[in-house]
MARBA-3410 file (N, C-alpha, C, O; in Angstrom, 1 decimal):
80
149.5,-98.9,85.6,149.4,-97.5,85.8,148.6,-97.3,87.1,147.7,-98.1,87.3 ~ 148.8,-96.4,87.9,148.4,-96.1,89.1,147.4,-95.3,88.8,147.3,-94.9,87.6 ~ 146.4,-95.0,90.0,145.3,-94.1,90.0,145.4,-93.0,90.4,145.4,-92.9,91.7 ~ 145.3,-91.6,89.6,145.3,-90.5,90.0,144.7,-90.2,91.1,143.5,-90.3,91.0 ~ 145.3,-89.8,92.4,144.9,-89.6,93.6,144.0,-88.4,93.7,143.4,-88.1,94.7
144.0,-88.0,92.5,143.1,-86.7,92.6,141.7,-87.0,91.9,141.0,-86.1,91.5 ~ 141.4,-88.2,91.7,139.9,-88.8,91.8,139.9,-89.8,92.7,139.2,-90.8,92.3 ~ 140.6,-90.0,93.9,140.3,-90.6,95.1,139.3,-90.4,95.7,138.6,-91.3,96.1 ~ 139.0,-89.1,96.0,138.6,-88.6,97.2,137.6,-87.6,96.7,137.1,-86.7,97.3 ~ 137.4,-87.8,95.7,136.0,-87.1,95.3,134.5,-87.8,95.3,134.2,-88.9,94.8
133.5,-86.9,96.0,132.1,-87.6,96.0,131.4,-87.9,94.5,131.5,-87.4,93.4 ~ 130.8,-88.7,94.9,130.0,-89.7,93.5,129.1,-88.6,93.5,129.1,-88.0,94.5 ~ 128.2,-88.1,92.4,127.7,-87.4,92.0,126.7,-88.6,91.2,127.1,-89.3,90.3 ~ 125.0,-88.8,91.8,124.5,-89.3,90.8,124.2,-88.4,89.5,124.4,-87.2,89.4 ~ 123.5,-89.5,88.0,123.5,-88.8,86.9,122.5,-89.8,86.4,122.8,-90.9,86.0
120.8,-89.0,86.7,120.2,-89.8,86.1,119.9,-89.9,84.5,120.3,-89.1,83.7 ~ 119.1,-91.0,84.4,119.2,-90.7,82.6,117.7,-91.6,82.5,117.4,-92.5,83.3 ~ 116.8,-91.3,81.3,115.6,-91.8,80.9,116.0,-92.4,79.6,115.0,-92.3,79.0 ~ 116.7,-92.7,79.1,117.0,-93.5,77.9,117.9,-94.5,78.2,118.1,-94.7,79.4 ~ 118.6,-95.5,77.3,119.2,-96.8,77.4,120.7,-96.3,78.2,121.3,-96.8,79.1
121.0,-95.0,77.2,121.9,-94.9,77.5,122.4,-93.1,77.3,121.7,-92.2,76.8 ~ 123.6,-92.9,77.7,124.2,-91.3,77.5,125.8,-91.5,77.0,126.6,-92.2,77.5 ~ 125.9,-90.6,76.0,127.7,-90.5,75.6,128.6,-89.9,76.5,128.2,-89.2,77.4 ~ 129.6,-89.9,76.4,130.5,-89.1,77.0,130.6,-87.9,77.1,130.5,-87.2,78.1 ~ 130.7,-87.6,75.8,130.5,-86.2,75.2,129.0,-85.2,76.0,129.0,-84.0,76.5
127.9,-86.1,75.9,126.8,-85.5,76.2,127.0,-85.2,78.0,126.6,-84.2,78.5 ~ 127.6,-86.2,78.5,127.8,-86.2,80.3,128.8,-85.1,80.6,128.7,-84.5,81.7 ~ 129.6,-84.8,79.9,130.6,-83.3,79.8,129.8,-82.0,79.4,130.1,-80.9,80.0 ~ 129.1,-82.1,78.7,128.2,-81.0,78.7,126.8,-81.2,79.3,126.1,-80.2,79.6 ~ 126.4,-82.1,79.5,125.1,-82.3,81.1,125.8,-81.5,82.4,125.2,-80.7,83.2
127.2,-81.9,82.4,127.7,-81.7,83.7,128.1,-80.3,84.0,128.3,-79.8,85.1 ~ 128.0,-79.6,82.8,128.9,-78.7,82.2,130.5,-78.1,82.6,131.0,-77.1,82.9 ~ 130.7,-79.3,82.3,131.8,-79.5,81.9,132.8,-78.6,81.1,133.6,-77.8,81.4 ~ 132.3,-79.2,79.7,132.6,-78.0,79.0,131.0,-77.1,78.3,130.1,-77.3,79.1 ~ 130.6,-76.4,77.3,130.0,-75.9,77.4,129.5,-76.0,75.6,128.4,-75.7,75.2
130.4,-76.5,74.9,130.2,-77.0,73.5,130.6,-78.2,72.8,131.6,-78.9,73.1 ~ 129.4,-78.7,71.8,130.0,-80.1,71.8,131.2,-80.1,71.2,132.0,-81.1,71.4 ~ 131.6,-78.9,70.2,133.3,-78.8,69.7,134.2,-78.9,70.6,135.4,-79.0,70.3 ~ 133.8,-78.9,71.9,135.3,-79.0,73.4,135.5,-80.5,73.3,136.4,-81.3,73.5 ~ 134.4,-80.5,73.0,134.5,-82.5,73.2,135.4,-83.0,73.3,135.8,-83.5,74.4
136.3,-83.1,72.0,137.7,-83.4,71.4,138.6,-83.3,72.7,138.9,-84.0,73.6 ~ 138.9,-81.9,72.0,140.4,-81.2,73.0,139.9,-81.3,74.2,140.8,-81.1,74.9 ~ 139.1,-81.6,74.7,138.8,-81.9,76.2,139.1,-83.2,76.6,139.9,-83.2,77.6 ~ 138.7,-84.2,76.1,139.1,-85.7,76.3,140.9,-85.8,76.0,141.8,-86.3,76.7 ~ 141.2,-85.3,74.9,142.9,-85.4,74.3,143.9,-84.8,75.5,145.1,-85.2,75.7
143.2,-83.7,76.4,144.2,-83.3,77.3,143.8,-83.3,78.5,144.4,-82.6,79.3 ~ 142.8,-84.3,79.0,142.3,-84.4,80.5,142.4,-85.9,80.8,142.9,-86.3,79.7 ~ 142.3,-86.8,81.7,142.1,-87.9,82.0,141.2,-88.2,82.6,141.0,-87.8,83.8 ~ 140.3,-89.1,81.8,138.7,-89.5,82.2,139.3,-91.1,82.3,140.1,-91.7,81.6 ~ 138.4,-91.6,83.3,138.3,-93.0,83.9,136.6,-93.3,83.6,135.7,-92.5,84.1
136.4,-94.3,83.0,135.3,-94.9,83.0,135.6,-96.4,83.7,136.5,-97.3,83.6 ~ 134.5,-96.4,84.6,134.8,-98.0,85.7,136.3,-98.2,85.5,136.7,-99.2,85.0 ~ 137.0,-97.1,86.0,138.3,-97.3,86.7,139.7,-97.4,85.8,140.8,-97.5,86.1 ~ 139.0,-97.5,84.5,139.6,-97.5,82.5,139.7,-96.1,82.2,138.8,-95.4,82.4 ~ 141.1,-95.6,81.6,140.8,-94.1,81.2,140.6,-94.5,79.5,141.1,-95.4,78.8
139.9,-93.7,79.3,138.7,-93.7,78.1,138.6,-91.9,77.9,138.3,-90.9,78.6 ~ 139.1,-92.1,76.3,139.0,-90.8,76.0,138.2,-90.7,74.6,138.5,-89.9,73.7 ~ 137.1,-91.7,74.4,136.0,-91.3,73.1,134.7,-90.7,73.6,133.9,-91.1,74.5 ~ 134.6,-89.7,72.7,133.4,-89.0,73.2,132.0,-89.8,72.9,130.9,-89.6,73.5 ~ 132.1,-90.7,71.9,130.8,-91.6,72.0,131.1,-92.7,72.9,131.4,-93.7,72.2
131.2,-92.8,73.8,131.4,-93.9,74.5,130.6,-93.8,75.0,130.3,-92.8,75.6 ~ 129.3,-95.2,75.0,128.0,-95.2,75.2,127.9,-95.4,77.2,128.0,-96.6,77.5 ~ 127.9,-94.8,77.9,127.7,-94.9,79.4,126.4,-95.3,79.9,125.6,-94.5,79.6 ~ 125.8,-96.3,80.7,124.9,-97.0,80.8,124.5,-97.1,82.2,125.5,-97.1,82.9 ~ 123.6,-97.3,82.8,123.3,-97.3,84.3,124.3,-98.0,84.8,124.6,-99.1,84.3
125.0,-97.5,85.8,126.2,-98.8,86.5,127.1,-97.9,86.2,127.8,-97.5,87.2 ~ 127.4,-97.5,85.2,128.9,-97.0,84.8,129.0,-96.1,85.8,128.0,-95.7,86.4 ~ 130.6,-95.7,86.1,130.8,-94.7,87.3,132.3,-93.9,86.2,133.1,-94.5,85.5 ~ 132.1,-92.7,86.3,133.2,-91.8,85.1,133.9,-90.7,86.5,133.3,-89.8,87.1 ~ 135.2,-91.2,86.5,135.5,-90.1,87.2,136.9,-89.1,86.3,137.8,-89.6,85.6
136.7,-87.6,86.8,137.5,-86.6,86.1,138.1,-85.7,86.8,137.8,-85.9,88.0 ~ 138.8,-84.9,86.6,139.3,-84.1,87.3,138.3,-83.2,88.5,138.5,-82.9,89.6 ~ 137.4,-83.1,87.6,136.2,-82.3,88.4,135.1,-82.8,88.9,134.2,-82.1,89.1 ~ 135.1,-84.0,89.1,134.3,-85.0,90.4,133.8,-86.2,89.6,133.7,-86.2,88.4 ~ 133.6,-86.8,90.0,133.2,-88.7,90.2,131.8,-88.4,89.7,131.1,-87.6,90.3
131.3,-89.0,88.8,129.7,-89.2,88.5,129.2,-91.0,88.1,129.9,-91.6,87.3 ~ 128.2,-91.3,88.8,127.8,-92.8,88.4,125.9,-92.6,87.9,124.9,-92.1,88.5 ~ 126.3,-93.3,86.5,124.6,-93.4,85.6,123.7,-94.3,86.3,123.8,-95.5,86.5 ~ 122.8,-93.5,86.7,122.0,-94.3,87.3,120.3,-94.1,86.5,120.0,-92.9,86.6 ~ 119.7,-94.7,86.1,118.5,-95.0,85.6,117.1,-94.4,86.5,116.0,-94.7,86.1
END
């Protein structure tokens, strides 16, 4: 599967974080993304998220300093 060209060319956005780690779900609504954790769902089922270059659509997917998640609506990398 090829790489949506429409997260080519988007700037990295850092995203820091003071804990081990952050979910998916929580980086969609940090980002605000969406605006409730009920979007969570239907948000991942009908968008394409890449985690380190993997599309990944669970909302607890634990994201960790290093990880880089790119979406329709810009590129973000966890950084500590």
């Amino acid at each position: 599967m090829g790489v949506n060209p429409i997260f080519m060319n988007a700037e990295i956005k850092k995203i820091v974080i003071t804990s081990e780690y952050i979910t998916l779900g929580q980086l969609l609504k940090f980002t605000h993304i969406i605006s409730l954790g009920s979007q969570e769902k239907s948000y991942l089922a009908s968008h394409q998220v890449l985690v380190n270059s993997v599309a990944d659509n669970r909302r607890g997917r634990k994201l960790y300093p290093g990880d880089k998640v790119s979406l329709e609506q810009g590129s973000f990398e966890i950084v500590k």
